[in-house]
VMD Tcl script that draws the C-alpha trace (Angstrom):
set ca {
  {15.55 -29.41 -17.49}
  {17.86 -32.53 -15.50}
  {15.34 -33.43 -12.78}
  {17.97 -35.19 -11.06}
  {20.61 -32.18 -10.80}
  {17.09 -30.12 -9.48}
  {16.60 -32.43 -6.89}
  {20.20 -32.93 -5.90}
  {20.32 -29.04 -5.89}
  {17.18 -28.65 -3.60}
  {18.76 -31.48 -1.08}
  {22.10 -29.72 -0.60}
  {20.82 -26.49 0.04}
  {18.39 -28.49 2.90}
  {21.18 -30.24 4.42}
  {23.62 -27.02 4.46}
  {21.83 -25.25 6.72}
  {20.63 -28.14 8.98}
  {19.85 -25.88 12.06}
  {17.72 -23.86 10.04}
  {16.08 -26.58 7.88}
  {15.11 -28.22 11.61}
  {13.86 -24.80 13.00}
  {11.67 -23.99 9.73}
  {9.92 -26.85 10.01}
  {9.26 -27.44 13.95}
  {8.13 -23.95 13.80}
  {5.64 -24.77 10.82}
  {4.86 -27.94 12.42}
  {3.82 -26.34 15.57}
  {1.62 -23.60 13.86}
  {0.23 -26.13 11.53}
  {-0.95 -27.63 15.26}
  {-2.34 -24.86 16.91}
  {-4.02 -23.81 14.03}
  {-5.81 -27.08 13.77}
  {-6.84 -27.83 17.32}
  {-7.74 -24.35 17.02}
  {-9.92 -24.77 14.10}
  {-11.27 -28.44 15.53}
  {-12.31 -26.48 18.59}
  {-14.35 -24.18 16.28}
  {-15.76 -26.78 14.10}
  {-17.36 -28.72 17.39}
  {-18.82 -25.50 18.76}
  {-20.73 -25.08 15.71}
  {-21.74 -28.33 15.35}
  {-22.92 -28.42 19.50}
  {-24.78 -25.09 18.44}
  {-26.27 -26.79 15.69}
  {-27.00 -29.90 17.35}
  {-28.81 -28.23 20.63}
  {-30.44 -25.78 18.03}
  {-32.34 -28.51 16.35}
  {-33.18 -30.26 19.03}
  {-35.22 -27.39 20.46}
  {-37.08 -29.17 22.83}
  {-38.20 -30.48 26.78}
  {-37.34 -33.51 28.33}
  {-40.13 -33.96 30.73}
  {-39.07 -36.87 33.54}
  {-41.46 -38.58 35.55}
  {-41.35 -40.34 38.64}
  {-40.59 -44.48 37.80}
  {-43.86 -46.50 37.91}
  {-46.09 -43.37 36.61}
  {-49.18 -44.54 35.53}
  {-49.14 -43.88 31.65}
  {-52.53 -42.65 31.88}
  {-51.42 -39.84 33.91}
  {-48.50 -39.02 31.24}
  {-50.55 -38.96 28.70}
  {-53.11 -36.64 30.27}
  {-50.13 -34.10 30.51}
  {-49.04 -34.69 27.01}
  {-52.68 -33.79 25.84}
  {-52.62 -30.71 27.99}
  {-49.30 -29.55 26.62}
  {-50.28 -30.44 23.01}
  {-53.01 -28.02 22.70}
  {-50.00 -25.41 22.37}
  {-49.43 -24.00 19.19}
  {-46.43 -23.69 19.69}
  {-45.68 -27.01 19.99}
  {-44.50 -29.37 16.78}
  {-44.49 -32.76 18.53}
  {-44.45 -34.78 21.37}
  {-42.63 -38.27 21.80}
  {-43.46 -40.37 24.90}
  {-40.59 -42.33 25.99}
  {-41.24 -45.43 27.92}
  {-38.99 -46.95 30.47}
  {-38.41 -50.06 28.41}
  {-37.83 -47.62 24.95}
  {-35.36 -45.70 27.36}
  {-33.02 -48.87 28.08}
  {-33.06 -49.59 24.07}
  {-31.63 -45.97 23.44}
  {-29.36 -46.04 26.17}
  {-28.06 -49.38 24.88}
  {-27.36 -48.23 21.33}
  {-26.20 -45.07 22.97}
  {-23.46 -47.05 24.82}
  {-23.45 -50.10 22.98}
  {-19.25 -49.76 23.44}
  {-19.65 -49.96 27.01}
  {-21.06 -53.11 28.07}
  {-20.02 -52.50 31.68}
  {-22.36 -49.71 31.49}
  {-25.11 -51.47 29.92}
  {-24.95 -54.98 32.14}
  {-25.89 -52.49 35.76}
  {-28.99 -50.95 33.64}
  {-32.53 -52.35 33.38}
  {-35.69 -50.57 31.80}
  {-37.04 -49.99 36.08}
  {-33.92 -47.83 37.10}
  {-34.67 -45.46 34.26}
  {-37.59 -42.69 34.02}
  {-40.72 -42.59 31.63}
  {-40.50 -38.97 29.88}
  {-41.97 -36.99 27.40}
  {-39.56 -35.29 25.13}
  {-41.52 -32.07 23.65}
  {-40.16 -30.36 20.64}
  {-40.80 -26.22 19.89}
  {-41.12 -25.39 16.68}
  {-38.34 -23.06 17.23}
  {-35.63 -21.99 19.92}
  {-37.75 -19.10 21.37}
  {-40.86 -21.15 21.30}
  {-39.37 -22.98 24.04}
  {-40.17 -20.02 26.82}
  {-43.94 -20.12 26.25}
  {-43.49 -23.96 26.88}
  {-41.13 -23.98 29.32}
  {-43.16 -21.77 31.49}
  {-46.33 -23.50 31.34}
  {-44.39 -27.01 32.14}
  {-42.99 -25.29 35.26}
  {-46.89 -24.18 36.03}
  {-47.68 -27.25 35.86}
  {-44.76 -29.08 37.81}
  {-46.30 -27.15 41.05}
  {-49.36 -29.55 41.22}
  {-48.18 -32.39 39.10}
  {-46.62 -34.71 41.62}
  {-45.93 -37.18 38.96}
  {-43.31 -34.75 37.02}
  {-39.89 -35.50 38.56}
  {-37.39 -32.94 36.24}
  {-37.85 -30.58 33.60}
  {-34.84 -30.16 31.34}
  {-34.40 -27.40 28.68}
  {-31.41 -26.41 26.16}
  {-32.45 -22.79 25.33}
  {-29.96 -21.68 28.05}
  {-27.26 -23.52 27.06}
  {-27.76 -23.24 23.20}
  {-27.29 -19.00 24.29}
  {-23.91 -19.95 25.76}
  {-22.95 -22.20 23.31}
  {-23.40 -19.52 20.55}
  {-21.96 -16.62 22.45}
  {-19.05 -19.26 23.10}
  {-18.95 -20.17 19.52}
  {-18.67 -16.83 18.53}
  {-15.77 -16.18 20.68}
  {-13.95 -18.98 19.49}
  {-14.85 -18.33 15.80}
  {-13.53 -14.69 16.21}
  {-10.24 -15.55 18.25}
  {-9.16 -18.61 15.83}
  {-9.65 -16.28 12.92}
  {-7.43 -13.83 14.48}
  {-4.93 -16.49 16.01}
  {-4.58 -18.66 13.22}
  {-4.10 -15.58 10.67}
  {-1.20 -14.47 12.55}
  {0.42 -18.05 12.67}
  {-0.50 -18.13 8.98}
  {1.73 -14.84 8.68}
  {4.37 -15.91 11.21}
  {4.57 -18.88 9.03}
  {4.93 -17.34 5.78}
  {7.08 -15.08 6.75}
  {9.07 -17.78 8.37}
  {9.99 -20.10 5.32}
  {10.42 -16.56 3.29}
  {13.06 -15.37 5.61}
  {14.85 -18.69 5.37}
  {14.44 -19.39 1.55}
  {15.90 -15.62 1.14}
  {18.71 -16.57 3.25}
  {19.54 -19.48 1.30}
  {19.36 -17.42 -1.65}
  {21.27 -14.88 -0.65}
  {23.91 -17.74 0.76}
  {24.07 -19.12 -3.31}
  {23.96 -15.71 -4.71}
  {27.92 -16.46 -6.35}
  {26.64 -19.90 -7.63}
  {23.26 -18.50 -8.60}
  {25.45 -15.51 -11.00}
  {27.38 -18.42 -12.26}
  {24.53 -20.53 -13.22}
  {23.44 -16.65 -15.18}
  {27.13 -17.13 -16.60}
  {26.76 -20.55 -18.25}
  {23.18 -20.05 -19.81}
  {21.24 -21.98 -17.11}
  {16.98 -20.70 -17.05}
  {15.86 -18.96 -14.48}
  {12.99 -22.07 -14.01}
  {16.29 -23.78 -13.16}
  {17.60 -21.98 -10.91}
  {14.40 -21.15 -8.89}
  {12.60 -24.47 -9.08}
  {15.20 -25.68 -6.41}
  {14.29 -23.02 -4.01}
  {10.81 -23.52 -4.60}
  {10.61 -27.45 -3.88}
  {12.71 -26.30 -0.35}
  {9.84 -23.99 0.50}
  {6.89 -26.34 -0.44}
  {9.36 -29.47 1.28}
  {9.69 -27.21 4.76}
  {5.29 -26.74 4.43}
  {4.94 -30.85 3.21}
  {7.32 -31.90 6.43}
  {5.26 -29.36 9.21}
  {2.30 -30.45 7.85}
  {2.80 -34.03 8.18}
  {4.04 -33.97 11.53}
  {1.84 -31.47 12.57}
  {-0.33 -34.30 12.19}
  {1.36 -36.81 13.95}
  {1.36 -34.44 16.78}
  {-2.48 -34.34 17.15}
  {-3.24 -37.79 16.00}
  {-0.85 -39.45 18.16}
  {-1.74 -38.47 21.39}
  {-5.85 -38.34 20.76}
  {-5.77 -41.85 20.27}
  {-3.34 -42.79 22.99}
  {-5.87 -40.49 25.53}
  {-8.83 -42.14 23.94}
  {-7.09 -46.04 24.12}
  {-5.70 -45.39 27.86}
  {-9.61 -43.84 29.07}
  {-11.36 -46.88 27.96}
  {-14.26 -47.43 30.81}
  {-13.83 -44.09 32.54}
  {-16.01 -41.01 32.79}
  {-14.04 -39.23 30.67}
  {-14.56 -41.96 27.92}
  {-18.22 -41.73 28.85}
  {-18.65 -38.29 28.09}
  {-16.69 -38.09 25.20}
  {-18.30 -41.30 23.47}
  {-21.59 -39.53 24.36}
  {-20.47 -36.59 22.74}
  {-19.37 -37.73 19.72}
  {-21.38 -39.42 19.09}
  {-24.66 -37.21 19.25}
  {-22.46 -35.03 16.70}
  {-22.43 -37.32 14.25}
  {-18.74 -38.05 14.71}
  {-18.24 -41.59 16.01}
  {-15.07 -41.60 13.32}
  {-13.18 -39.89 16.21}
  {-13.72 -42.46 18.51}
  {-12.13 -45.05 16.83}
  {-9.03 -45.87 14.35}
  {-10.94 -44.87 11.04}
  {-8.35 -45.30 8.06}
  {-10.37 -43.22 5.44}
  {-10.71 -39.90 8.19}
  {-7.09 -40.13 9.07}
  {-6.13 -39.89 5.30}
  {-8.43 -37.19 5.14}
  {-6.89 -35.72 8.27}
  {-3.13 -36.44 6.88}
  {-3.87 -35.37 3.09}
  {-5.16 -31.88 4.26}
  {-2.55 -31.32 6.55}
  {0.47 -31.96 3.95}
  {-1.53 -30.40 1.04}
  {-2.54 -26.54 3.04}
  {1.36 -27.16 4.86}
  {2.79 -28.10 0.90}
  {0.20 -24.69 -0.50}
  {1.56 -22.28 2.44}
  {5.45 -23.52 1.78}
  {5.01 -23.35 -2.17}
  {3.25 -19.38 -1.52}
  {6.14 -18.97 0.58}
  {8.92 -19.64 -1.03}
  {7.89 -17.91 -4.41}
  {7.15 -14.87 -2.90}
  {10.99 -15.28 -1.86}
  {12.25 -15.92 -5.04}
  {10.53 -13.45 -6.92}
  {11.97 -10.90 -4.67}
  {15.46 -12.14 -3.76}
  {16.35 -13.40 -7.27}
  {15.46 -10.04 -8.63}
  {17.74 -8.30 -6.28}
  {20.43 -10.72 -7.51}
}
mol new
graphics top color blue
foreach p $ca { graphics top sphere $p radius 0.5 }
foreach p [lrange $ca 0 end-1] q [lrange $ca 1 end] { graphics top cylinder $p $q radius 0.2 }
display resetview
C-alpha cells in the first residue's frame, strides 16, 4: 500500500469540502468541551463528597485566651462518647502554622495573621457520618452553659447536599454527555458518508483498476479519526486556556482564596499552577477519546456507505 498516495488522498478530500471539514470539527471541539467541564464538574463533587465524608467531624471554637485547662475539661467530657474516634486540640499558635502552609502562596494573607487573632479549638472526629448527631447534640447541650465555646461547626449537613448534588450532576452528565457522544458520532458519520458518496465515480474506478478495498477506505478512515484528533485538541485549548488566564488575572483576590483553599484540601494543587506532566495528561486524553470517537465514526461510515457503493 503507497502511504504517500493514502495520505495525499485523505488531504484532498479534507480540503474539498473546507466548510464542512471546519464545521465537523468546531462541532466536535465544542462537545469534546462540554463534555469535559461536564465531567470535571462531576469528578470534584465526588471528591468534595469524599473529602467532607472522611472528615466526619466538629470543629469546636473557643473564645481567644481560653484557659487550656478549661478546653481540656470539655475534651474529657466529650471523650467519654463512644461514639467518638478522636479528639485533636488545636492551639492558637498550631492554628497560625496550618494556616500558613494552608496559604503559604499568599504571603499578603499570611503577613496580617498572628497565632492571638486566631481561636484555640478542638476538632472532634465521629467514627462515622451519622455518629455525628449524637455528638453534635450533646456539644450544643453543652454550648448553653459553656461560656468558653464560641462556634460549633459540623459537615453532616453539607456532606447531605453535597451527595444529593453529586448525584444530580452524576445523573445529568451521563445523560448530557451521551447525547453529545451521539450527536458527535453521528456528526463525523454524516460527513464521512457525504464524502463518500461525493467520490463514489472515483471510488468505482479505483474497483476498476484492482485497487483493495484497505485502500480505498483507509483514506476515509484517517479523515474521521483526523476530524476527532483536531476537536479533541482544541477542545483542550478551549478549557486550558482560559482556566489559567482566570487563575493568573485573580492572583490576591477572594476568588483566588477560595479556590486555592479548595484545591487544595482536594488534593489537587496541580490545578493551581502550570503543571507540564497534568496538562499532557489533560492534552493526551483529549486527542486520544476525540482520535477513538472519530476512528468509531468514520468506520461505521464506511462499512455502510462503501457497501452501498
Amino acid at each position: 500500500m503507497n502511504n504517500t498516495r493514502i495520505f495525499k488522498v485523505t488531504t484532498k478530500n479534507i480540503k474539498r469540502n473546507k466548510w464542512l471539514t471546519i464545521s465537523t470539527i468546531l462541532v466536535s471541539a465544542i462537545v469534546f468541551t462540554l463534555s469535559s467541564v461536564f465531567i470535571s464538574i462531576s469528578i470534584l463533587t465526588q471528591k468534595t463528597v469524599d473529602f467532607l465524608e472522611q472528615r466526619a467531624q466538629v470543629i469546636v471554637f473557643f473564645k481567644k485566651g481560653t484557659d487550656e485547662k478549661e478546653i481540656f475539661h470539655f475534651r474529657d467530657t466529650i471523650n467519654s462518647d463512644s461514639s467518638v474516634e478522636q479528639i485533636t486540640y488545636i492551639s492558637q499558635a498550631q492554628a497560625l502554622e496550618i494556616y500558613k502552609e494552608d496559604f503559604a502562596e499568599n504571603p499578603e494573607l499570611i503577613s496580617t495573621i498572628t497565632a492571638d487573632s486566631l481561636p484555640p479549638s478542638l476538632e472532634i472526629r465521629a467514627k462515622n457520618i451519622d455518629s455525628l448527631i449524637n455528638i453534635i447534640e450533646k456539644i450544643n447541650k453543652a454550648k448553653e452553659t459553656n461560656p468558653h465555646i464560641e462556634d460549633v461547626y459540623y459537615f453532616k449537613q453539607v456532606v447531605d447536599n453535597m451527595k444529593t448534588l453529586s448525584r444530580i450532576i452524576n445523573i445529568g452528565s451521563i445523560i448530557l454527555i451521551s447525547a453529545m457522544a451521539i450527536v458527535t458520532v453521528s456528526l463525523i458519520r454524516v460527513t464521512i458518508g457525504f464524502n463518500i458518496k461525493l467520490h463514489q465515480q472515483e471510488i468505482e474506478i479505483m474497483h476498476l483498476v484492482g485497487s483493495s478495498d484497505k485502500f480505498i477506505r483507509t483514506p476515509f478512515l484517517i479523515e474521521g479519526t483526523f476530524y476527532g484528533l483536531a476537536g479533541g485538541f482544541i477542545a483542550t485549548l478551549l478549557i486550558l486556556i482560559p482556566w489559567y488566564t482566570v487563575i493568573y488575572y485573580t492572583k490576591g483576590t477572594d476568588f483566588s482564596f477560595w479556590i486555592n483553599q479548595l484545591f487544595l484540601d482536594l488534593n489537587l494543587p496541580f490545578l493551581l499552577k502550570f503543571d507540564i506532566t497534568f496538562l499532557l495528561i489533560y492534552l493526551l486524553t483529549h486527542i486520544i477519546v476525540g482520535g477513538g470517537f472519530g476512528y468509531f465514526s468514520s468506520f461505521s461510515a464506511v462499512k455502510k456507505y462503501l457497501k452501498e457503493g
